[in-house]
C-alpha positions in Angstrom: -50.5 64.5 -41.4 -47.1 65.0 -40.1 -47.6 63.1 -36.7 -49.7 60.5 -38.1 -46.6 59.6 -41.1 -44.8 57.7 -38.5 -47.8 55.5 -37.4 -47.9 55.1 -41.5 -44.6 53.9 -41.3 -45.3 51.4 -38.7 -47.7 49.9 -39.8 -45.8 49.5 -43.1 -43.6 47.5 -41.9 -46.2 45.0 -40.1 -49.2 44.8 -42.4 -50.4 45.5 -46.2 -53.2 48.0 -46.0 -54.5 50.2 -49.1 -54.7 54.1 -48.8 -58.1 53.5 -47.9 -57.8 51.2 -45.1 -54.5 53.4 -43.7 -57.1 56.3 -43.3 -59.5 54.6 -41.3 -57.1 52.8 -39.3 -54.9 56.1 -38.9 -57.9 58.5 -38.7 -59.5 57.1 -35.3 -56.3 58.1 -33.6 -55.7 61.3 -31.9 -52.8 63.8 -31.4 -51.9 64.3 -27.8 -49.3 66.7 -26.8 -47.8 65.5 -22.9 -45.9 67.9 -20.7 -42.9 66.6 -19.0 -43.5 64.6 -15.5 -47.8 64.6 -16.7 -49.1 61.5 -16.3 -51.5 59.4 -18.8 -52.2 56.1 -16.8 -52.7 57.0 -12.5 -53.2 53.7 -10.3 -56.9 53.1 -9.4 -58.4 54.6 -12.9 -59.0 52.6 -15.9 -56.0 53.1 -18.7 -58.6 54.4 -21.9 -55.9 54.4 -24.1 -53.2 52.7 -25.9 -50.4 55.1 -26.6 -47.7 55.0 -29.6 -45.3 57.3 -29.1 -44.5 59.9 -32.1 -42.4 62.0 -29.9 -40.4 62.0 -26.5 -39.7 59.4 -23.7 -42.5 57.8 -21.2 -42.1 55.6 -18.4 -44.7 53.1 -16.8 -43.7 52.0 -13.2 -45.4 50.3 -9.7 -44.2 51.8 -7.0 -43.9 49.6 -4.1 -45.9 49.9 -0.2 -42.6 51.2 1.0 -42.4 54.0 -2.2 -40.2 52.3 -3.4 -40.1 52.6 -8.2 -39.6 50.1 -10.4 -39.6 50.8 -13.7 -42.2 48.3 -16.0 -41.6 49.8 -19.3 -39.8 52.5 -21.0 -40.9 54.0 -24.3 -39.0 56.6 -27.0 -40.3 57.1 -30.9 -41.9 54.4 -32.7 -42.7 52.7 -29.7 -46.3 51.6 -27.7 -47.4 51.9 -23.8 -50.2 52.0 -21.9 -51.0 49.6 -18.6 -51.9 46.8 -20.8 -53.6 44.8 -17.9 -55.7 47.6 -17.4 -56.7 48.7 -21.2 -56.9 45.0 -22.1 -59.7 44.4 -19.3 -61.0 47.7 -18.8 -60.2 47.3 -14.8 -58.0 50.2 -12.1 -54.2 50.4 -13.1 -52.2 49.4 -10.9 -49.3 51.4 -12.9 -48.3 55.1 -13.3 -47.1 56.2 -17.1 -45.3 59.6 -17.1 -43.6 61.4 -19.9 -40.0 61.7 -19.1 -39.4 64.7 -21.9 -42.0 67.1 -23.6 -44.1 63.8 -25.6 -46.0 63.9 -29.2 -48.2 60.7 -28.9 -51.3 59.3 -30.7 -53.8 57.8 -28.7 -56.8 54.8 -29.2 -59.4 54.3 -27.0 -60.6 50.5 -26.1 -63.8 50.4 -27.7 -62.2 52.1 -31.1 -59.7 49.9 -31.3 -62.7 47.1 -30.7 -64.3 48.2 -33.6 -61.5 48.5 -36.0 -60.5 45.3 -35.4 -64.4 43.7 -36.3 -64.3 45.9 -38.9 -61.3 44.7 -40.9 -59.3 41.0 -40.3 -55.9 43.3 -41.3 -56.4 45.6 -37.9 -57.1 42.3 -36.0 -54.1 41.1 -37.5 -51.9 44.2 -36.6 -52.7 43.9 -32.6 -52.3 40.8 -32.3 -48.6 41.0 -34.1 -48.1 44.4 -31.6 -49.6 41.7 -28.8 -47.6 39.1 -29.7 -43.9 40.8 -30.0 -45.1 43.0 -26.7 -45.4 39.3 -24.6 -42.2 38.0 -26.3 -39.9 41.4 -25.1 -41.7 40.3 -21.4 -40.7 37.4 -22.0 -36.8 38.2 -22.4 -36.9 40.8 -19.9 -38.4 38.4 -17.1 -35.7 35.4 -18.3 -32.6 38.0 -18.5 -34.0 39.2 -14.8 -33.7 35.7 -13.5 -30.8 34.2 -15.0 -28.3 36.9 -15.6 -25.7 38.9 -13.2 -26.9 42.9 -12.7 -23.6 43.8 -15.2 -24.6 41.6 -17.5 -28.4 42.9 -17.8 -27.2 46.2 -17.8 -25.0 45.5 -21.3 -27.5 43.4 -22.9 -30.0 47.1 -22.2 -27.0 49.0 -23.4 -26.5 46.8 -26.4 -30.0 46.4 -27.0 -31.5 49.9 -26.6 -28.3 52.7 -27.0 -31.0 55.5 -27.3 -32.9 54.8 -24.1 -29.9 54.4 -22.2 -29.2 58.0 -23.6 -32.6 59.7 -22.8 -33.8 58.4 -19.7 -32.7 59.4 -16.0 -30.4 57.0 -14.5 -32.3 56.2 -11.5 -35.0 54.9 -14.2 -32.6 52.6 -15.7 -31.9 51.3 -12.6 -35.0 50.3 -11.6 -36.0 48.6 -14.4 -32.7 46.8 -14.5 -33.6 45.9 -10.7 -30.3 47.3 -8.9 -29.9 50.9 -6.9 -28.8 53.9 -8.2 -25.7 53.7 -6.7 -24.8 49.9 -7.8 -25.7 50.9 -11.8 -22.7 53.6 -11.5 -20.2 51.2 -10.0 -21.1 49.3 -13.0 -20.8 52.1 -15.6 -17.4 53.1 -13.9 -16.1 49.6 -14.2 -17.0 49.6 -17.9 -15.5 53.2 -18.3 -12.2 51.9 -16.5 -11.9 49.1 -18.5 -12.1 50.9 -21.8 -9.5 53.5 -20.9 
């Protein structure tokens, strides 16, 4: 039950379930342990599952006509990922998701998930709060893209999300922050000047 307590804890936090309703919801997950650098979403195949991560760091990214990365989503303990557009519809990824470290993760298929949610308003209930607070974070991300200098994203990440920023390649970061390699360490130098 060890690697299922933390999907007990999250759901905790979002919904009232009894013992009876947390086995059923936990039970139709299952345990997958992910190498480092193995994918679980490829472009052109359908994403089958939704992923919350017990274990490890993942990373979903495009990468562009010239082979060019960018980095969609990051995800560490506690946390969900999949190629939503994909698993959602049931249609070819357009997205890689790779495990940046050794990854514990539990897994639900579409048509699972379906089910639990006709089966019980509270499971319903549970995706569409995941749903909703996954479109709000979007949300942020695309506005703080748009309106804010590359330093300024960059501390806002820092700020936000200390433990990625620890676990994660840099040339990651900098991708999903939308700025080269190069420019994300003239940053971090600045910063590191500054302080001293």
């Amino acid at each position: 039950m060890t690697e299922y307590q933390s999907l007990v804890d999250h759901l905790q936090t979002r919904i009232k379930l009894s013992d009876e309703e947390m086995n059923q919801f936990v039970s139709e997950f299952k345990i997958t342990h992910i190498k480092k650098r193995q994918f679980i979403v490829q472009p052109d195949f359908i994403a089958k599952y939704r992923s919350y991560v017990v274990k490890g760091a993942l990373r979903a990214y495009v990468a562009g006509d010239d082979g060019q990365e960018h980095t969609i989503a990051f995800a560490i303990e506690d946390w969900w990922i999949s190629d939503y557009n994909s698993y959602i519809y049931q249609k070819p990824a357009t997205m890689f998701v790779v495990a940046l470290e050794d990854a514990v993760i539990l897994q639900i298929d579409f048509e699972t998930e379906t089910k639990l949610k006709q089966a019980n308003p509270k499971f319903e209930t549970f995706f569409r709060i995941t749903a909703e607070r996954t479109a709000a974070a979007f949300q942020r991300r695309i506005i703080m893209n748009l309106t804010s200098s590359a330093e300024e994203r960059y501390t806002n990440f820092v700020t936000e999300f200390p433990l990625v920023v620890k676990r994660v390649p840099q040339y990651t970061l900098a991708s999903y922050l939308g700025m080269t390699t190069e420019f994300l360490s003239k940053i971090r130098n600045n910063k590191l000047k500054n302080k001293s």
